[in-house]
C-alpha positions in Angstrom: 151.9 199.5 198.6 153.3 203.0 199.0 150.2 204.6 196.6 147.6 202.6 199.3 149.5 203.8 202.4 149.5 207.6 201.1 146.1 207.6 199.8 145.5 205.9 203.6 146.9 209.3 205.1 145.1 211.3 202.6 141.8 210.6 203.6 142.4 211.1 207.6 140.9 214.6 207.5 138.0 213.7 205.8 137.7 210.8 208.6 137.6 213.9 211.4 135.0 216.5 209.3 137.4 218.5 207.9 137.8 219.3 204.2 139.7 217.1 202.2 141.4 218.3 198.4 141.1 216.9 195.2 144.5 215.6 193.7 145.1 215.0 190.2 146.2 212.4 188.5 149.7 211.4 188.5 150.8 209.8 185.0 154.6 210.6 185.0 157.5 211.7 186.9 156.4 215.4 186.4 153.3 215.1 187.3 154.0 212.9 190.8 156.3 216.3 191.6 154.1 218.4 191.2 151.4 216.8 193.2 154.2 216.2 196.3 155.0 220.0 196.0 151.4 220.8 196.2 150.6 218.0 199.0 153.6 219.3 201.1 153.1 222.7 200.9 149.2 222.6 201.1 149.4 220.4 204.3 151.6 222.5 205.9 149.0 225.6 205.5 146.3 223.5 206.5 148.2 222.7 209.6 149.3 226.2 210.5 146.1 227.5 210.2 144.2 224.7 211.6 145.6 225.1 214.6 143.7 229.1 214.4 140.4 227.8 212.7 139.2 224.9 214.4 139.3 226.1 217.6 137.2 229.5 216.2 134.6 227.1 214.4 134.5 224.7 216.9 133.4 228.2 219.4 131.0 229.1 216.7 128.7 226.2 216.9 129.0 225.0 220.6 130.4 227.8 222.8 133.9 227.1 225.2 132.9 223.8 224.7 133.5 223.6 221.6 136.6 226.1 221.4 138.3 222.9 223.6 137.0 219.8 221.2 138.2 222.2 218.1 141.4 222.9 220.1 141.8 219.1 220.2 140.7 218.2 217.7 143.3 220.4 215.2 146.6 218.8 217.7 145.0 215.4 217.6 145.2 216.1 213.7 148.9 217.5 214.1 150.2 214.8 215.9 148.9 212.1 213.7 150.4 213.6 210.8 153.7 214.5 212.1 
């Protein structure tokens, strides 16, 4: 139940168009460590600089229009996971 609910989470930012990262394989204790280090660290970057890069992508293809919809779109994001 708690593998389905994570791998639930892990697929929101592919759900809003953002890029999503490939996880290996967790066998053991070890490896399910290793992962979580990776997954928490990793998501905290993406979050940081989410906040910076959506808004600048979202200018790039539609203007001040789309610097608001990327600006919501990367707190909408935040929020969800927090």
């Amino acid at each position: 139940m708690v593998g389905s609910f994570h791998e639930g989470l892990d697929n929101i930012p592919g759900l809003m168009g953002s890029p999503m990262r490939d996880r290996a394989e967790i066998n053991n204790f070890r490896t399910g460590m290793v992962e979580g280090i990776k997954g928490l660290s990793y998501g905290i970057w993406d979050g940081v600089t989410g906040l910076v890069t959506e808004p600048i992508e979202g200018a790039k293809k539609s203007g001040v229009g789309g610097f608001f919809s990327g600006m919501g779109k990367s707190c909408e994001f935040q929020c969800i996971c927090c």
